[in-house]
C-alpha positions in Angstrom: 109.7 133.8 52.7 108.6 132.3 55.7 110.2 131.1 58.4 108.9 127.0 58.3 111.1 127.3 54.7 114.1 127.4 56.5 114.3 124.0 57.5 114.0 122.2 53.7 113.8 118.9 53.9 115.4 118.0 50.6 118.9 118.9 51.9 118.9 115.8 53.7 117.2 113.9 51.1 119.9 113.3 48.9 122.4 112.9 51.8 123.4 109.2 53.3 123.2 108.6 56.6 126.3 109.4 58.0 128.3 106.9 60.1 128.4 106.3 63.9 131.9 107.2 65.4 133.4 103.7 66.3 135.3 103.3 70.1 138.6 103.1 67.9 138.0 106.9 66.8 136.3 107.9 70.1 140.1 106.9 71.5 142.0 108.5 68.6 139.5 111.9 69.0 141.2 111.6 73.1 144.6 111.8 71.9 144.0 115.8 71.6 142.4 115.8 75.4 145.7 113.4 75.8 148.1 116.2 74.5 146.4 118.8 76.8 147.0 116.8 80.0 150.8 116.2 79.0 151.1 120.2 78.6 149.2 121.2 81.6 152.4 118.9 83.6 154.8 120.8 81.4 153.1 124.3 82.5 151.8 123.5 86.1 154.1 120.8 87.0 158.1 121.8 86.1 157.7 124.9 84.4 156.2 126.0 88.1 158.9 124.1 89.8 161.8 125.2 87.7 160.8 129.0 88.6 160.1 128.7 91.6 162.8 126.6 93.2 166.0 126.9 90.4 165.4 130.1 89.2 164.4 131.6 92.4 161.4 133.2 90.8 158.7 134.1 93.8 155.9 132.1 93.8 153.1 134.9 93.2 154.9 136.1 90.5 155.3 132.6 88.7 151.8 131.7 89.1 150.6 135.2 87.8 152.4 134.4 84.8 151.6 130.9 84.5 147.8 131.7 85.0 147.7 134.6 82.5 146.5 131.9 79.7 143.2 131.7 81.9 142.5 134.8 81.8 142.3 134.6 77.8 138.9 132.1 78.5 136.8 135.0 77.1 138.5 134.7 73.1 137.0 131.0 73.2 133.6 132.8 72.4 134.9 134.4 69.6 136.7 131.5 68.6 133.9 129.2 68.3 131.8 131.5 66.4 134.7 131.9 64.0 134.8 128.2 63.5 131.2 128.4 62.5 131.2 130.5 60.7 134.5 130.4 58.5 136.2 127.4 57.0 139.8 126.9 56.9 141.5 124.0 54.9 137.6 123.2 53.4 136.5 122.2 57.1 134.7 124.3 60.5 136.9 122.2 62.9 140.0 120.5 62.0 141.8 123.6 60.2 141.6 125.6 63.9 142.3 122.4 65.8 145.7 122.1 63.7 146.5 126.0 63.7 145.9 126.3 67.3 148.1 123.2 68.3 151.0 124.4 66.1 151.0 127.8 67.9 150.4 126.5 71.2 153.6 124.1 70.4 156.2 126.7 68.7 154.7 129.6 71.7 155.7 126.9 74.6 159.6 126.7 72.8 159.7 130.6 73.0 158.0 131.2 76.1 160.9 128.8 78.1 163.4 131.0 76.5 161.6 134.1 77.7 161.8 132.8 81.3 165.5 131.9 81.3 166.4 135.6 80.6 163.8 136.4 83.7 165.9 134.0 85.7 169.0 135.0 84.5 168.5 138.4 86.3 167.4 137.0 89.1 170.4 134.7 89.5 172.4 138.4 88.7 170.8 140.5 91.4 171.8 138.0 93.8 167.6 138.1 94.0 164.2 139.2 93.3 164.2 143.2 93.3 162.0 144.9 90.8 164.0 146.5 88.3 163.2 147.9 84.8 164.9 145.1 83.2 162.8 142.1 85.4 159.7 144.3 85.2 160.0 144.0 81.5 161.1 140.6 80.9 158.3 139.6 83.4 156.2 141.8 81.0 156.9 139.7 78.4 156.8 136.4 79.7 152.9 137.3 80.5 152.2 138.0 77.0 153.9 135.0 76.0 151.4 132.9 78.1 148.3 135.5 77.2 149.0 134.1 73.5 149.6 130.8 74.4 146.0 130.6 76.0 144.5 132.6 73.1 146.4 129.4 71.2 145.0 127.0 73.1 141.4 128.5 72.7 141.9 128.6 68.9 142.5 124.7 68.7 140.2 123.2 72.1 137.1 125.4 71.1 136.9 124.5 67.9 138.1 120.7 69.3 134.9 120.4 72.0 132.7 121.9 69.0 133.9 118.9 66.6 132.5 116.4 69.7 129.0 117.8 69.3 129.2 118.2 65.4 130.4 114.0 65.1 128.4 112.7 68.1 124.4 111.5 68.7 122.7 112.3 71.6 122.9 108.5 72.6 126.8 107.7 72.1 127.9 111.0 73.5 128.5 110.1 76.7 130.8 107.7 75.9 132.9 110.1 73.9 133.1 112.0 77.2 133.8 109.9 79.2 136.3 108.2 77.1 137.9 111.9 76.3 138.1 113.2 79.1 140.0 109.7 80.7 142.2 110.3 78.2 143.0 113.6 79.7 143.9 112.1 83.3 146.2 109.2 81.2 147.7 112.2 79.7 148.8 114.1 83.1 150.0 111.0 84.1 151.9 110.1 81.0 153.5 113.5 81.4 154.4 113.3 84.6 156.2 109.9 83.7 157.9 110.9 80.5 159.6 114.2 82.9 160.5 112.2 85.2 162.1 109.7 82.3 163.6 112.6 80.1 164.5 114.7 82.7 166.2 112.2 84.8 169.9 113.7 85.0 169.0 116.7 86.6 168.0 114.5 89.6 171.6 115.1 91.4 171.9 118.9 91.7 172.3 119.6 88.2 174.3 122.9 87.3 172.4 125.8 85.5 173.4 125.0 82.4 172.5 122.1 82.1 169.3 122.7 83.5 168.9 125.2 80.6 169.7 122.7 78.0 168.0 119.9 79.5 164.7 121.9 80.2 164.9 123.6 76.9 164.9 120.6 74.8 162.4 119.2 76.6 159.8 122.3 75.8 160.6 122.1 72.3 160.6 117.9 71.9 157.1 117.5 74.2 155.4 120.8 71.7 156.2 119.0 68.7 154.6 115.0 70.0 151.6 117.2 71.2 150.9 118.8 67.5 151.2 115.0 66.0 148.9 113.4 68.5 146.4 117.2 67.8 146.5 116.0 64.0 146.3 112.1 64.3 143.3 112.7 66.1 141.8 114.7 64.2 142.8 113.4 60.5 139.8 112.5 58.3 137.5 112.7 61.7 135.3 115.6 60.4 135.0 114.6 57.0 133.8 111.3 57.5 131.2 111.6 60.6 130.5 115.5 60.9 126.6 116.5 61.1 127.4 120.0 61.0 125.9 120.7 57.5 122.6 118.2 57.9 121.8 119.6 61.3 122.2 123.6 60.1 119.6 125.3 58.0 121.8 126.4 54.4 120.3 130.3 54.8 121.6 129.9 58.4 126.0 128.6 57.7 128.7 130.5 56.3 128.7 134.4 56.8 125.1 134.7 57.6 126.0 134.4 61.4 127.8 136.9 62.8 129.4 136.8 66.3 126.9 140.0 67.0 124.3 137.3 65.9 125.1 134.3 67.4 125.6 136.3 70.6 121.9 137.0 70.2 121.0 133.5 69.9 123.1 132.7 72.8 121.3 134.9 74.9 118.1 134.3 73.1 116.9 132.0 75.9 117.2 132.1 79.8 118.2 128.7 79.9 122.1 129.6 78.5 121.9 131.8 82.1 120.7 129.4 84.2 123.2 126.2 82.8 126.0 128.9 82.8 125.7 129.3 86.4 125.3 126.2 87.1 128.4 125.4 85.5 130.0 128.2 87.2 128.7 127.0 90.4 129.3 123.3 90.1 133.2 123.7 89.1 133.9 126.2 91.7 132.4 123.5 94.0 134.5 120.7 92.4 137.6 122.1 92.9 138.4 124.7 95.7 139.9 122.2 97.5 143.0 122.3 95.2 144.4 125.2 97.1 143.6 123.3 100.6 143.9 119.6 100.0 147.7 119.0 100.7 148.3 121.8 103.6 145.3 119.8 105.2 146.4 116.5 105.3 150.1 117.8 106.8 148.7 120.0 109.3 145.5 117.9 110.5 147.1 114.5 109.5 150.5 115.3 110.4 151.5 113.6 106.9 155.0 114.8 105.0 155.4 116.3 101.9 155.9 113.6 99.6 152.8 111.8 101.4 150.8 114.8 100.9 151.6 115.2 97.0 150.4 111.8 96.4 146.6 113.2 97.6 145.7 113.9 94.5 146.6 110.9 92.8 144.0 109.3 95.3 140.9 111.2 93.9 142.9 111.3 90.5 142.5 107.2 90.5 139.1 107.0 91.5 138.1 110.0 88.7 140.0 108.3 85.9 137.9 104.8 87.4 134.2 106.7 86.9 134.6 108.3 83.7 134.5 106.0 81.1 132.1 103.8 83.1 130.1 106.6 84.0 129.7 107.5 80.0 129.0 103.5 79.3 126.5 102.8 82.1 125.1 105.3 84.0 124.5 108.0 81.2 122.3 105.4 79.0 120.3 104.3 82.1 119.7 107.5 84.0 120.2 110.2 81.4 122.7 112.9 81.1 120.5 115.7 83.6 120.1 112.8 86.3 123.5 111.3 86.1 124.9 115.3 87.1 122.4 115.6 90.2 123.7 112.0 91.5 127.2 112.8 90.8 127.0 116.3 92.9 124.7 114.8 95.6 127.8 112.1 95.7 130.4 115.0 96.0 128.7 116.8 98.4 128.4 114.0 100.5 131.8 113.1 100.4 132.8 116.5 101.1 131.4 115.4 104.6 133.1 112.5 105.0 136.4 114.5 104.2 135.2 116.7 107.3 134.6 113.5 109.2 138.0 112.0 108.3 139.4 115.0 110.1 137.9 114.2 113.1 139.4 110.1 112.8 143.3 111.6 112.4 143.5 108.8 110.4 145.6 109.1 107.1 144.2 105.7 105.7 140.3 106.8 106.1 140.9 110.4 104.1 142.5 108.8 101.5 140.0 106.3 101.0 137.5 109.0 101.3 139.3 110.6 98.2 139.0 107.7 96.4 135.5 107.9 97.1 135.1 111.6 95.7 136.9 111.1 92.3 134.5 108.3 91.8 131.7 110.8 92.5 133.9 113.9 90.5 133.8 111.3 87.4 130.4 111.1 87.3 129.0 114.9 88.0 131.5 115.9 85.3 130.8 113.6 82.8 127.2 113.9 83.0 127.6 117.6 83.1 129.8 118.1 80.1 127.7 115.1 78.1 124.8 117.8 78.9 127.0 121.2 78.0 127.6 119.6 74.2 123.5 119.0 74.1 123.3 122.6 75.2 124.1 123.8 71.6 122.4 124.9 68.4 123.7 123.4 65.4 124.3 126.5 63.4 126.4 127.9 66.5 128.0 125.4 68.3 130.7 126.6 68.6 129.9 129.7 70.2 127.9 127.8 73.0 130.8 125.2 73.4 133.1 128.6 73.7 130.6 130.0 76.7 131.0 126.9 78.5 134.2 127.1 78.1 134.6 130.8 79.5 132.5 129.5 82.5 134.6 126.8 83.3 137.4 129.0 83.1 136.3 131.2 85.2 135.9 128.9 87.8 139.0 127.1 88.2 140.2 130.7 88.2 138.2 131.8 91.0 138.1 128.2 93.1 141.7 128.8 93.8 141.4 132.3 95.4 138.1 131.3 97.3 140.1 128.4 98.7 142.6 129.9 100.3 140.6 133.1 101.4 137.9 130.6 102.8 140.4 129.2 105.1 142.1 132.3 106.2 138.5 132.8 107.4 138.2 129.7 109.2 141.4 129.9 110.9 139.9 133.0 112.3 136.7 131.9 113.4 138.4 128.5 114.8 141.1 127.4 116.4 141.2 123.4 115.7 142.5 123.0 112.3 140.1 120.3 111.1 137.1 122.9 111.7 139.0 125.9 109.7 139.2 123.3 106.7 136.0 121.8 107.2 134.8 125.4 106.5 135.7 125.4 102.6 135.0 121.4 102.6 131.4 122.4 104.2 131.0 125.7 101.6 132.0 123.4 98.8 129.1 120.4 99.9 126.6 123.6 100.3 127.2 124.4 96.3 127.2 121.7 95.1 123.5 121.4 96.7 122.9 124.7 95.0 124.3 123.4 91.7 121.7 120.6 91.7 118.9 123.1 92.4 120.3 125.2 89.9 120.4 122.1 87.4 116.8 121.3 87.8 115.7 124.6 86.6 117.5 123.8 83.2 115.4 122.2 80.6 116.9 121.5 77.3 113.6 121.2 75.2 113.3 125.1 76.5 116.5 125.6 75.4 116.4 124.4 71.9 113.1 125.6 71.0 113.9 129.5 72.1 117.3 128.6 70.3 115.4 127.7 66.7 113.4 130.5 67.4 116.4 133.3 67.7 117.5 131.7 64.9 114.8 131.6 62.4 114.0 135.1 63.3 117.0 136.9 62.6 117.4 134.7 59.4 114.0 136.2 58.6 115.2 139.6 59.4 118.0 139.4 57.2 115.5 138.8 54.4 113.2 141.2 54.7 
């Protein structure tokens, strides 16, 4: 059989043309991204401060258990491929999406419990002191966040897989952009709904009722996450997914192996190049998390609750680009360009950050933040509009799961660049201003890099050594 007979064009024949997802669905589809942001303010935001500052759990030790999940990036490989590969409920997507959320929800309800008894001893010894007993529940609290990001990779691989399989080329950047707003709302919606249900341990709440109070909370916020993961996702694939057209029928189902759709994703050196770009681009974005606030209240002289507002500056402007960015920039400049002007806008305003520095003046950096989320919104929705064309059909999944992993990685090692980068500058300066313009000047340098590294990719490459890989290990397998 050759291989031109593995593309038959009387599959699609008899099929209709399926429908175009309408801007009602693109918004229900962002109530999952809207879920994730509420959970990353129950992890990151009082999870972190409830360890931390109640349970007088150190800080390295919180946010090595907290981070753990990250770490788990690398099962979102094998978790795409499975979703190509193997239906659950009669669908690719939905069945993981819903498994996924309902494990990441009932994990969340233990894993709170887990850290009560760590804080419990602490409270006992009077103390942190490493003991069998805290060595093991901190044991066990970091396997209770490894599984909770191998449950969050079961249901957000398979999610970002369902964009590509639903979407055209021309409305998908609107569903990104309209996604990943959705996000942002849903950090903010958390952050308003702790504040709201958590309001009577404002006046030095005992313990115990911190306990109850917090407990509840982690098993109430769960459970509204898994309903919003299956509203949005109810009917979707069914009605609008192109998985099936868009795959050759020799190529679905068990024919694709992970060993094999590894091969395809290597097949081409354009999966190496947009992978470090991606790599490059979000280390870029976001070592400044780890710098951001001690900066403006050592070179601004600004107090803590000034300086925790910072990234609700950048957060505002972000949230402002990307929708538009999806609606107007995407269809007039294209999804390769749109990335190159957003990072040539970020690494310009990493220089105006610099320059802010040298002002003193609080009301000039934080318009200058503004100023960078607007330019954050649109490098990332042009670059994840591009990373869900960067797919084959018959694997998506496994190329939306390597994305993934590189993101992942990233946010991972941004954080521990940042602060290392100024530990360097502090001892290569004394002004403060000049120690942080270091990682504010490193971060404008790659994000030049990340252009040149983006001009080098060329998705035409990329699909046609794809169909390639494909076709011949098909062809393999038959002869």
């Amino acid at each position: 059989m050759a291989t031109g007979d593995l593309s038959n064009p009387q599959v699609n024949e008899v099929k209709q043309p399926l429908p175009k997802l309408s801007l009602l669905t693109m918004f229900r589809l962002a109530l999952f991204q809207m879920g994730l942001g509420i959970l990353a303010v129950l992890t990151l935001g009082v999870l972190n401060r409830v360890m931390i500052d109640e349970l007088a759990i150190p800080a390295t030790i919180t946010a090595g258990v907290l981070a753990i999940s990250q770490f788990m990036s690398p099962t979102r490989v094998w978790f795409g491929q499975m979703s190509d590969s193997k239906t659950i409920f009669g669908s690719h997507r939905t069945g993981y999406v819903w498994i996924g959320a309902a494990l990441f929800a009932l994990i969340l309800s233990l894993g709170v419990q887990v850290i009560w008894q760590l804080g419990g001893l602490v409270q006992a010894n009077g103390g942190w002191s490493w003991t069998i007993p805290t060595l093991g529940w901190t044991a066990l609290a970091g396997l209770v966040f490894a599984f909770y990001g191998i449950a969050t990779s079961i249901s957000s691989t398979p999610f970002f897989a369902l964009l590509v399989d639903v979407s055209d080329e021309d409305d998908r950047g609107k569903l990104i952009g309209i996604v990943w707003s959705m996000m942002t709302v849903g950090i903010a919606v958390g952050g308003i709904t702790s504040k709201i249900l958590l309001r009577r341990l404002e006046n030095n709440a005992s313990l115990d009722l911190l306990r109850s109070s917090i407990s509840w909370f982690f098993v109430v916020v769960p459970a509204i996450v898994l309903v919003l993961a299956i509203i949005a996702t109810f009917g979707v694939e069914k009605k609008y997914s192109r998985y099936t057209s868009r795959t050759n029928s020799i190529a679905r189902e068990d024919n694709i192996t992970l060993g094999k759709a590894l091969k395809i994703l290597t097949a081409s050196r354009q999966t190496g190049l947009f992978f470090t770009f991606l790599l490059v681009m979000t280390i870029s974005l976001f070592m400044q998390e780890a710098v951001l606030e001690p900066y403006g209240g050592e070179v601004f002289g600004l107090s803590i609750p000034q300086t925790s507002l910072l990234n609700t500056f950048w957060g505002i402007g972000m949230l402002m680009s990307l929708g538009a960015t999806g609606f107007l920039i995407v269809p007039r400049l294209g999804k390769q360009k749109t990335t190159k002007l957003g990072c040539l806008l970020v690494a310009i305003c990493f220089i105006l950050i610099i320059g802010s520095g040298f002002t003193a003046n609080a009301r000039v950096f934080q318009g200058t933040l503004v100023l960078f989320g607007l330019s954050a919104g649109i490098a990332t929705t042009g670059a994840l509009s591009l990373m869900l064309d960067l797919t084959a059909a018959e694997t998506a999944g496994t190329f939306v799961g390597a994305w993934g992993l590189s993101q992942a990685m990233a946010r991972g090692t941004a954080t521990i660049t940042g602060g290392a980068v100024l530990d360097i500058g502090r001892t290569l300066f004394q002004l403060p201003v000049l120690a942080y313009g270091l990682v504010f000047a490193l971060q404008a340098v790659g994000m030049l890099l990340a252009i040149w590294l983006l001009s080098r990719v060329n998705v035409q490459e990329f699909r046609a050594n794809a169909k390639e890989a494909i076709a011949t290990l098909m062809q393999n397998d038959l002869d």
